[in-house]
C-alpha distance (Angstrom), angle and dihedral (degrees) to the residues before:
residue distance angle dihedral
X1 . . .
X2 3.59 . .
X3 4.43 113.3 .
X4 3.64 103.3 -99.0
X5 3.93 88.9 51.7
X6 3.91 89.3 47.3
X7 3.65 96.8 59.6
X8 3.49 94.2 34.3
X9 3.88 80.8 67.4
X10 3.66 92.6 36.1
X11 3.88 88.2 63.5
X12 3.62 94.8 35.0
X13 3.85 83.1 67.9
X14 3.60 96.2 42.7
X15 3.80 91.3 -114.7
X16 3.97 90.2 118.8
X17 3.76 129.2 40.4
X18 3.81 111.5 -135.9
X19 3.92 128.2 -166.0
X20 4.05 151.6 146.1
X21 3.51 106.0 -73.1
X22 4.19 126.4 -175.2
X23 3.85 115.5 -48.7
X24 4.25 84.7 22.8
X25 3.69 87.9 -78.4
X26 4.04 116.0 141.9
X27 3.98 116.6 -113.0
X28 3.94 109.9 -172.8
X29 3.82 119.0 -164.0
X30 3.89 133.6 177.1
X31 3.90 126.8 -113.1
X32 3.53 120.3 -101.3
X33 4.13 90.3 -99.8
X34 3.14 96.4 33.6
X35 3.99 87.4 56.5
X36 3.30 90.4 50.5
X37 3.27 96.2 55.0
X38 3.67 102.1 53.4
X39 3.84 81.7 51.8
X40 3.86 90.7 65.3
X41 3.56 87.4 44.8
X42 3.83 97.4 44.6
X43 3.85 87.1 48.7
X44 3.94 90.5 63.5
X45 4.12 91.5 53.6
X46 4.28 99.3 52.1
X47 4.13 91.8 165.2
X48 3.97 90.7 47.0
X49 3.65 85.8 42.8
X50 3.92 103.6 44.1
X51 4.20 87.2 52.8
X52 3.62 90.6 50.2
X53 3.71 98.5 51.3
X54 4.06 81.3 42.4
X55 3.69 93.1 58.7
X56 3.64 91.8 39.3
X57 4.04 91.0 52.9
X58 3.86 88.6 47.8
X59 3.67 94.9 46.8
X60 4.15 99.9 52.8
X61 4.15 91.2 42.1
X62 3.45 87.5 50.0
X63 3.86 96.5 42.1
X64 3.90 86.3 43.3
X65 4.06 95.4 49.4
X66 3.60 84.7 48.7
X67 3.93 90.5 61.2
X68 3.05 101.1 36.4
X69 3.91 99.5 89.9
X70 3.61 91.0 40.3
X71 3.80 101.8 58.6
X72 3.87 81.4 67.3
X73 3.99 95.9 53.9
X74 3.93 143.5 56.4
X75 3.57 93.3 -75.4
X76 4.00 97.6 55.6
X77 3.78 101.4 104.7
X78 3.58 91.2 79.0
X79 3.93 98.0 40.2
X80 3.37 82.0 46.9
X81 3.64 92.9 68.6
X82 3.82 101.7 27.6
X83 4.45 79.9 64.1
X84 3.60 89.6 44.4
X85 3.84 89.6 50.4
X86 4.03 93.5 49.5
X87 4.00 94.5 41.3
X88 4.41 78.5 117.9
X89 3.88 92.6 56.9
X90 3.82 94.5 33.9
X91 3.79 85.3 55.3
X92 3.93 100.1 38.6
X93 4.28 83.0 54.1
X94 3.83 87.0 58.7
X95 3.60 98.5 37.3
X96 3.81 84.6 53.1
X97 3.71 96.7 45.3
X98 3.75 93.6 50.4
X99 4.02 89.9 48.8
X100 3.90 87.8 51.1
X101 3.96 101.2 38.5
X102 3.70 94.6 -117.8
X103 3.41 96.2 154.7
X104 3.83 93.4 171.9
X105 4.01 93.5 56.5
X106 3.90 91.3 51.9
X107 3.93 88.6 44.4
X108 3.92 88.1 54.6
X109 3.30 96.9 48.4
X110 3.61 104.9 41.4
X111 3.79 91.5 53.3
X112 4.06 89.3 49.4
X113 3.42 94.6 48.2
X114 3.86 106.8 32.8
X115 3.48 98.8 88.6
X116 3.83 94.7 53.3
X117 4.29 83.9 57.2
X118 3.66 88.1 47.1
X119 4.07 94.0 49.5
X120 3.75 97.5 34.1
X121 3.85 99.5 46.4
X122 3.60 102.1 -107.8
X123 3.63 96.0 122.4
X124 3.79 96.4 130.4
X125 3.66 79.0 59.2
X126 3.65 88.5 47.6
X127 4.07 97.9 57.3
X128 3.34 95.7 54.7
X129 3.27 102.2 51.5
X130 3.70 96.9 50.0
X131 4.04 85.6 45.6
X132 3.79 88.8 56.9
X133 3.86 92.4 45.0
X134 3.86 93.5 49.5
X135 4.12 86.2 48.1
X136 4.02 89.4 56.3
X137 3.66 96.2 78.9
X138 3.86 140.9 6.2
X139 3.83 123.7 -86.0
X140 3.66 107.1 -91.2
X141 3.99 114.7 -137.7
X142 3.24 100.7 -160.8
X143 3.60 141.6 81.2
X144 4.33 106.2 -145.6
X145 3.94 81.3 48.3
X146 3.71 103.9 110.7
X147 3.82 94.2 -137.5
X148 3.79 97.1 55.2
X149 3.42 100.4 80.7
X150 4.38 95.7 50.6
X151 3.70 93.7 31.2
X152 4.84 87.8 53.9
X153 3.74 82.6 44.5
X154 3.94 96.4 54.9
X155 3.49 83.9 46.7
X156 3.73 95.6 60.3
X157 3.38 91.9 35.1
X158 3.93 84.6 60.9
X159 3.65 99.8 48.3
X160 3.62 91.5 44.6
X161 4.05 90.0 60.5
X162 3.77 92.2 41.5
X163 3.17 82.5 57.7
X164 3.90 96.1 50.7
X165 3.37 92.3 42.8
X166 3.70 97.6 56.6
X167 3.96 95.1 -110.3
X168 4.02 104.3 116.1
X169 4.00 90.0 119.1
X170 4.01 76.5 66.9
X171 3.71 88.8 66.8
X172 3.43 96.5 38.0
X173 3.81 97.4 57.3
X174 3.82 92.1 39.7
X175 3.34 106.9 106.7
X176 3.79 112.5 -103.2
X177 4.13 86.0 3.4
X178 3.72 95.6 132.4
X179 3.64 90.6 44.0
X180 3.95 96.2 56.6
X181 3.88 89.9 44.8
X182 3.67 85.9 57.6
X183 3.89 96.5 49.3
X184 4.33 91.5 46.0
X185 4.17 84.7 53.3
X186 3.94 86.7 49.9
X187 3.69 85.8 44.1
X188 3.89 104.2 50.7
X189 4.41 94.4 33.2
X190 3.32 89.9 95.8
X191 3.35 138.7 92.1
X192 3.86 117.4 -100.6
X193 4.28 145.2 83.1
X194 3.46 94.6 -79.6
X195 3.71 92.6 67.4
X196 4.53 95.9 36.3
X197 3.84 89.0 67.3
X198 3.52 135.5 74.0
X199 3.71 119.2 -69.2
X200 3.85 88.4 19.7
X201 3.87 104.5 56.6
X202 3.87 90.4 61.9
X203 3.82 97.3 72.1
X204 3.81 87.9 115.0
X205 3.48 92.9 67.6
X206 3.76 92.4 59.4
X207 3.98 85.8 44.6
X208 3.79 81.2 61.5
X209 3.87 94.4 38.5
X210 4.19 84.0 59.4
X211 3.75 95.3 41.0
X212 3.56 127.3 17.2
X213 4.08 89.2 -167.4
X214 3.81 97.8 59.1
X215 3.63 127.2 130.4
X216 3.85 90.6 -90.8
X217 4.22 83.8 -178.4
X218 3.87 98.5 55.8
X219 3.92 83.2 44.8
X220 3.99 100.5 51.1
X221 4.33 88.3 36.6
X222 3.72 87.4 54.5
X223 3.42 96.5 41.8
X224 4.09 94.0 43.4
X225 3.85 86.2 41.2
X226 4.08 83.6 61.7
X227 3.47 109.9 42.0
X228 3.79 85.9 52.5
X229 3.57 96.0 54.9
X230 3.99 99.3 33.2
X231 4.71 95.7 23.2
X232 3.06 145.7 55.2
X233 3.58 142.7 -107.5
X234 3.97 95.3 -84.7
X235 4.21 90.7 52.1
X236 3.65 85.8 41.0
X237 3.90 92.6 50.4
X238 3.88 91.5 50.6
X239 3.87 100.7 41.1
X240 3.93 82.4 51.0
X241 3.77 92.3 49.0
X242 3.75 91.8 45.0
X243 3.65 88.3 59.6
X244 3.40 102.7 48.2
X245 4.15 88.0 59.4
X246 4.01 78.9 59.2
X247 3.48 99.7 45.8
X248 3.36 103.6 43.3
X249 4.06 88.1 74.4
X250 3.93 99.2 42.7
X251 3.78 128.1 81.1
X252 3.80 113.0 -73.9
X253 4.00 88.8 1.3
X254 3.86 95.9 116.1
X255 4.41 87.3 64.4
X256 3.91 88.2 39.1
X257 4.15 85.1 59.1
X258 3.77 94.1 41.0
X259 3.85 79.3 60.4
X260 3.34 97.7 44.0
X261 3.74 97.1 51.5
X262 3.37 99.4 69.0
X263 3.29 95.9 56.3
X264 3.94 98.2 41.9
X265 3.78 83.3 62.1
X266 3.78 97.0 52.6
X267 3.95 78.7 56.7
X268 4.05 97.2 50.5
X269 3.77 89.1 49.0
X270 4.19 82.8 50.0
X271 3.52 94.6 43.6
X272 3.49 108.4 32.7
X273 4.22 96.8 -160.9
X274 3.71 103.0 143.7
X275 3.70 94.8 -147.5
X276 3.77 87.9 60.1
X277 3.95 89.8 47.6
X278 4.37 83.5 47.7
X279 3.95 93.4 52.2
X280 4.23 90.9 38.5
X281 4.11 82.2 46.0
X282 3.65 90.3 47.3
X283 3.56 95.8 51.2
X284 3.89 89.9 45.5
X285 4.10 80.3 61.7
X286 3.13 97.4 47.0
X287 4.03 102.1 51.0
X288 4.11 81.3 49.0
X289 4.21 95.2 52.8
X290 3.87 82.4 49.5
X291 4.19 92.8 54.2
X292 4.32 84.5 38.7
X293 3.73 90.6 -114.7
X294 3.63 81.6 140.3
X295 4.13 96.3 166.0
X296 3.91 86.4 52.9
X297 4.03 89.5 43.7
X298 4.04 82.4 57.5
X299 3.22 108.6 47.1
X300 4.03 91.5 52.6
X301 3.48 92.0 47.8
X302 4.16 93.0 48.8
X303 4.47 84.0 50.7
X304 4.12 88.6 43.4
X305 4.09 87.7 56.4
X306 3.73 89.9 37.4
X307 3.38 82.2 53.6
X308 3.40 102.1 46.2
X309 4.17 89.1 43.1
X310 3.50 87.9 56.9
X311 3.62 99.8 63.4
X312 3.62 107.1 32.4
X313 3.84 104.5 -98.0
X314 3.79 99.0 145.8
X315 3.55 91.5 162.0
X316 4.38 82.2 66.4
X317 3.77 100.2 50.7
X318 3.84 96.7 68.9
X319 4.09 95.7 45.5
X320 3.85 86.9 48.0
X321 4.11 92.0 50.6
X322 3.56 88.8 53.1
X323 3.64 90.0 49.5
X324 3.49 99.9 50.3
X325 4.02 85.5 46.0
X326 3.99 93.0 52.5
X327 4.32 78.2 49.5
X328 3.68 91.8 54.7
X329 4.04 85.4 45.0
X330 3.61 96.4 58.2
X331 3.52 95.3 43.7
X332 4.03 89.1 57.3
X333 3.59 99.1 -108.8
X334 3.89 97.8 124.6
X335 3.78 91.4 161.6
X336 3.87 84.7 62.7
X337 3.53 100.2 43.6
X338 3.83 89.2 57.4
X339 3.26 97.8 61.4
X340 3.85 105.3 36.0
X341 4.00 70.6 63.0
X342 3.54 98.2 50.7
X343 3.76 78.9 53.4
X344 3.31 108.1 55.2
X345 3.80 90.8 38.6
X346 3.59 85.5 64.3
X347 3.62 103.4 38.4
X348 3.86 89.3 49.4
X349 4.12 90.1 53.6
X350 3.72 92.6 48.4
X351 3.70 81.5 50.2
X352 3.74 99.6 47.9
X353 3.59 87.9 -133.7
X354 3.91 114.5 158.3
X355 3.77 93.1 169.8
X356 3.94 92.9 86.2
X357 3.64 103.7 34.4
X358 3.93 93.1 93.3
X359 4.10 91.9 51.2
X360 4.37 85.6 40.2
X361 3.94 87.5 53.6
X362 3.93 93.4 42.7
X363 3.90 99.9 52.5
X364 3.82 77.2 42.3
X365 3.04 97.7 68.8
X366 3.72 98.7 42.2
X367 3.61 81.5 61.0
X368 3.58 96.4 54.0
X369 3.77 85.6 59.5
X370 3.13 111.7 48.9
X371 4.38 80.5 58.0
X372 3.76 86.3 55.2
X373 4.17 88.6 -116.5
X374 4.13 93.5 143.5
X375 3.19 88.5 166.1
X376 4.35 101.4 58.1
X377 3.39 82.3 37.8
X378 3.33 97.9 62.8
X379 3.83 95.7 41.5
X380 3.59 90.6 53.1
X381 3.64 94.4 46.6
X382 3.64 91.3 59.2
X383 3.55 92.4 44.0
X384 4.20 87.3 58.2
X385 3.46 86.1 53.7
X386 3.56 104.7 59.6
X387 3.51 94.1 45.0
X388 3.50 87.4 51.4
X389 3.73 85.7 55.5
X390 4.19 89.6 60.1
X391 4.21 90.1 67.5
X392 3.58 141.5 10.0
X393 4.25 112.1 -81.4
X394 3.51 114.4 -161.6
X395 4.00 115.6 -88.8
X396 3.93 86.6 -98.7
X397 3.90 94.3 62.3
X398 4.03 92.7 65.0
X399 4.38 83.6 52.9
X400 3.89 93.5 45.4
X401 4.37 90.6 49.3
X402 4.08 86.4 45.6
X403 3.34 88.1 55.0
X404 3.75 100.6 45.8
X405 3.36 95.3 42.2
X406 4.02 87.1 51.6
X407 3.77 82.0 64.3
X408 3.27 100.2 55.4
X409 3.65 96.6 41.5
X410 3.96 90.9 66.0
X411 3.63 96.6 48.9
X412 3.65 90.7 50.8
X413 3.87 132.3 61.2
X414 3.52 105.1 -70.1
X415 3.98 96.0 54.4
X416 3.88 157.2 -152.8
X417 3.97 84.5 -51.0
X418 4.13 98.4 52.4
X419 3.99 90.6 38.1
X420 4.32 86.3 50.0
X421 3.97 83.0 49.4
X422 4.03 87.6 46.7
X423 4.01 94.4 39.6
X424 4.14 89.2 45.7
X425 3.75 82.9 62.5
X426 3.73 102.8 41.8
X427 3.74 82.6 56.8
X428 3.83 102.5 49.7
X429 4.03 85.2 49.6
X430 3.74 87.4 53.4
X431 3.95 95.2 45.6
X432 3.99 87.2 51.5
X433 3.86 87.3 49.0
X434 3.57 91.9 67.9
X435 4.59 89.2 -122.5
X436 3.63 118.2 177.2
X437 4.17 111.9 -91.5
X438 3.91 87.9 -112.7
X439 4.24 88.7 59.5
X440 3.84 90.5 47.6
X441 3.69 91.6 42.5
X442 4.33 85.4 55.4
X443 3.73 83.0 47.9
X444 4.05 99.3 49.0
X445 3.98 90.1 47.4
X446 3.61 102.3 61.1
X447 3.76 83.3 64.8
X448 3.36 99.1 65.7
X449 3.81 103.1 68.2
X450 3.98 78.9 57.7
X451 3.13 98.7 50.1
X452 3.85 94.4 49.5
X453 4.05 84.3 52.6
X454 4.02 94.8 50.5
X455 4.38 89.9 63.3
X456 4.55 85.6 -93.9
X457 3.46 108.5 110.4
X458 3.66 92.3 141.0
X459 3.65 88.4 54.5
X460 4.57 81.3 51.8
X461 3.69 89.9 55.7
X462 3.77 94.5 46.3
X463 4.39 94.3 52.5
X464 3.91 89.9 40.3
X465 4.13 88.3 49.8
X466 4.07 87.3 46.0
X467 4.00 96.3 45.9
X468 4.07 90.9 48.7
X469 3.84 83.4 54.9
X470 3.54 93.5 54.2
X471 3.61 95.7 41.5
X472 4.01 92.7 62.1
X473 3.80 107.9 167.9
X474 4.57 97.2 1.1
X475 3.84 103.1 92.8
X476 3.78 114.6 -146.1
X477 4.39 106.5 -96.2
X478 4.22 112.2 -110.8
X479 4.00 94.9 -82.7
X480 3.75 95.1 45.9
X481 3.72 82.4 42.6
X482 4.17 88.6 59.6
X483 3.66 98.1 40.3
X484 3.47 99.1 57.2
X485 4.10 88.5 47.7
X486 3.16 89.1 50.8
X487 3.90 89.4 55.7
X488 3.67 93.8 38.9
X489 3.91 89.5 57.0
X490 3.90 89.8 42.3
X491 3.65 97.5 48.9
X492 4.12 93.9 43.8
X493 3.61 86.3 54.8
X494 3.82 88.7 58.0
X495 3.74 100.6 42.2
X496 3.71 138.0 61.2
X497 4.17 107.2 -118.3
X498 3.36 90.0 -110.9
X499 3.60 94.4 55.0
X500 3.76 90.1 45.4
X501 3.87 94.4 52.1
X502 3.59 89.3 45.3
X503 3.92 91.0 53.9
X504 3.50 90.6 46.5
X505 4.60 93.2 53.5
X506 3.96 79.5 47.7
X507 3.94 99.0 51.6
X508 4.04 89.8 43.1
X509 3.71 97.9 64.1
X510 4.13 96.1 36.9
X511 4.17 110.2 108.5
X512 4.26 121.5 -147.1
X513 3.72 87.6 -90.9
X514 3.75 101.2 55.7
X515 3.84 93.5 39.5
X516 3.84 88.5 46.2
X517 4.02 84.5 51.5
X518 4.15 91.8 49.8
X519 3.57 93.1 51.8
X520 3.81 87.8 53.9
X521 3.75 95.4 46.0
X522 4.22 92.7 47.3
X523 3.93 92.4 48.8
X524 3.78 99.1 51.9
């Protein structure tokens, strides 16, 4: 009796369970007793057993090394769901593996399946497998040993979702953690394949992980240098994306990603993954909420989370509410921007995603401001900060809670004077950073308000003069917009025009360091 015949009579007696599966395929299982059952039965037949589960483990690595390219092109929708319909075999293979030793099964299946964890939020998942695949064999030392290469990739892979999952103080308490992070970044900066594929081309994150001040621009050239000579075009796509979310802060970055944009969508129309078309689509949204094309910043956004919807990354959705939400903010719809919060708040608990609670509480807080609530905003600021405290934010997110925080400070007890002293700091930190003019310019403006309260408005007219100089062609958003009127109208009020016009020639030619200087020198 051939197979399809046998479970045809296997379900005609009710032993097996059959129904539709994904792509209107049939999937049969047993019952629970029945399962059990053939276990007992199974147990008493070890040879007929072993080549079953043999066949079984061969099968699902093979079916899941056949996917795994294709969950990161045009045809992934479907592979998508074929994975997410064999999760149970994928999982018995490892569980199997592990019981047996095989550390070469578990290796081959991690690494096909990992990136389908990462995407689809299973990254929990994700850790432990990797942790139980490192634990199958000893660390190899070195490099002409045959497990050195798959055993320093689980390793990165590891740190790299610690590090998505908000568990880096696990590494750093580990005994010797800091000092094996170090050795994998000596390991994969260098050129070569092993570091142009996926785990290997994300040693610059761990570069990052180890210090926050490193040249992140040598890293991501290297890196992008690499994966062009050694990938191909879906590492090159995401090394290139990764580096516009750098650039995009740093000096010059914002004509580096103009660049870079056309290109990266040459590469989505090559590759076809939708969550590289959602981050190059997000980008495209962001670069047009810096120029205040705020209808064009929208409608990329709305296609990134489409995007993003489409193919599973729920990790996405929440990050790309709150963006949309910060768009609705700076284009003075506050009513709108607190609920595309309450949205993503929501969608990123249903989720269980911790990545964007730090960013959620941070725009929260602006919120909270700009309704006068000091005292949520304050609470909520604190809250961003200790989940920012769980991973590693990028440089800018210390800058952006500064600056908040400066806020709140002059509407509360200590006042304008002690948040100038704060803001004069947050501001020398992000000169020494190396930020883009247009982030120091946000910086420098807040101060002005202050400095109109303190008895200085010449000293307001002379930061809001210097920050439009550095802001060149990015217009301030609807609320920046208001405040500096507001200070305008204030400080005219105060001074003769002269004085006022004078204050203004003053501000124009004053760089980040000097400003950052005056601030000092006015709040002691």
């Amino acid at each position: 009796m051939d197979i399809a015949d046998l479970l045809g009579s296997l379900v005609d007696k009710s032993l097996v369970v059959a129904a539709p599966g994904a792509e209107g395929a049939m999937r049969y299982r047993m019952l629970e007793t029945i399962h059990e059952y053939a276990s007992e039965r199974a147990a008493e037949a070890p040879g007929e057993r072993a080549e079953a589960e043999r066949a079984h483990t061969a099968y699902f690595i093979g079916f899941a090394e056949t996917a795994e390219p294709r969950l990161r092109s045009a045809d992934q929708l479907p592979w998508m769901r074929r994975v997410e319909t064999e999760l149970d075999n994928i999982r018995a293979v490892l569980d199997r593996a592990r019981a047996a030793g095989d550390e070469r099964a578990a290796q081959r299946m991690v690494f096909a399946v990992c990136w389908f964890w990462w995407l689809r939020n299973y990254r929990t998942e994700a850790l432990r497998r990797v942790d139980q695949a490192l634990a199958l064999g000893p660390e190899p030392e070195r490099e002409d040993d045959p497990r050195y290469w798959p055993y320093r990739s689980l390793q990165l892979m590891r740190v790299f979702m610690l590090g998505e999952h908000g568990g880096l103080d696990r590494i750093r308490a580990e005994p010797g953690g800091l000092t094996s992070v170090q050795r994998l970044i000596r390991t994969f900066d260098r050129p070569g394949p092993q570091s142009a594929r996926f785990p290997g081309m994300l040693w610059g994150l761990l570069a990052f992980f180890v210090d926050p001040g490193v040249d992140l621009r040598r890293v991501l050239a290297d890196t992008l240098a690499n994966v062009r000579r050694y990938g191909g075009p879906w590492e090159t796509a995401v090394v290139l994306m990764g580096r516009t979310h750098v650039l995009v802060d740093l000096p010059g970055g914002v004509e580096e990603v103009d660049a870079a944009l056309g290109e990266l969508q040459e590469l989505c129309r090559e590759v076809g993954d939708r969550w590289v078309l959602a981050q190059v689509s997000g980008a495209v949204g962001e670069m047009a909420m810096a120029r205040g094309r705020f209808d064009a910043a929208r409608a990329a956004c709305e296609e990134s989370l489409r995007y993003a919807r489409e193919v599973g990354a729920y990790a996405e959705a929440p990050v790309l509410l709150a963006r949309l939400a910060e768009l609705s903010y700076r284009a003075g719809d506050l009513e709108g921007a607190e609920k595309g919060l309450a949205e993503a708040v929501r969608e990123a608990e249903q989720a269980h995603v911790r990545d964007a609670e730090a960013f959620l509480a941070l725009l929260g807080a602006l919120l909270a401001i700009a309704r006068e609530d000091v005292g949520r905003a304050r609470t909520v600021i604190e809250a961003a900060k200790a989940e920012a405290g769980l991973g590693t934010p990028p440089p800018q997110f210390a800058v952006a809670v500064g600056v908040v925080e400066a806020r709140i400070a002059a509407r509360e007890e200590a006042g304008p004077r002690a948040a100038l002293r704060a803001l004069a700091l947050v501001l020398r930190r992000a000169v020494a950073g190396g930020f883009a003019p247009t982030l120091l310019a946000q910086v420098a403006e807040v101060a002005a308000p202050m400095l109109v309260s303190t008895g200085e408005p010449a000293a307001a007219v002379r930061v809001l003069a210097a920050a439009e100089t550095w802001r060149g062609a990015y217009p301030r958003s609807v609320p920046e917009a208001g405040e500096a009127a507001e200070v305008v109208s204030r400080a005219r009020a105060a001074l003769t025009p002269e004085a006022y016009e004078k204050a203004r020639a003053t501000g124009a030619g004053r760089t980040p360091p000097e400003v950052a200087a005056d601030l000092a020198a006015l709040s002691a």
